[in-house]
C-alpha positions, 0 to 999 in steps of 0.5 A: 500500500505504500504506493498510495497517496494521502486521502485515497480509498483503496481495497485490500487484495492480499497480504504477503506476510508470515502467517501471524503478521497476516492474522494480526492485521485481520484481527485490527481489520485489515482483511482482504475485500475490506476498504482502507483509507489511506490518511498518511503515507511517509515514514509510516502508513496511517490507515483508517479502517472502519471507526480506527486508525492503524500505523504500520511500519513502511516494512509491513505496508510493503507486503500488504497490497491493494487496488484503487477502490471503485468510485 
């Protein structure tokens, strides 16, 4: 996702991360098929999904992959 720019609403495709990372973000609500907004976009990810916001580490935002949700 770290290709995304501020204030763009994307859908999450897939996750290519170890098994646990991957649950983990599922259990924060990134899963795939969900919408994620992407609020910032710099040393971190900020990401607002649902009612939350959620950082990950540039490291971490790499393997996660989504596509520009449909207008």
């Amino acid at each position: 996702m770290t290709s995304f720019a501020c204030g763009v609403v994307v859908q999450l495709a897939f996750l290519a991360l170890l098994p646990a990372e991957a649950a983990r973000l599922r259990e924060l609500g990134i899963r795939e098929g969900s919408p994620i907004h992407i609020l910032r976009n710099h040393d971190s990810l900020v990401c607002g999904v649902d009612a939350s916001r959620v950082v990950l580490r540039k490291e971490v935002a790499q393997h996660v992959f989504a596509v520009l949700q449909p207008a």
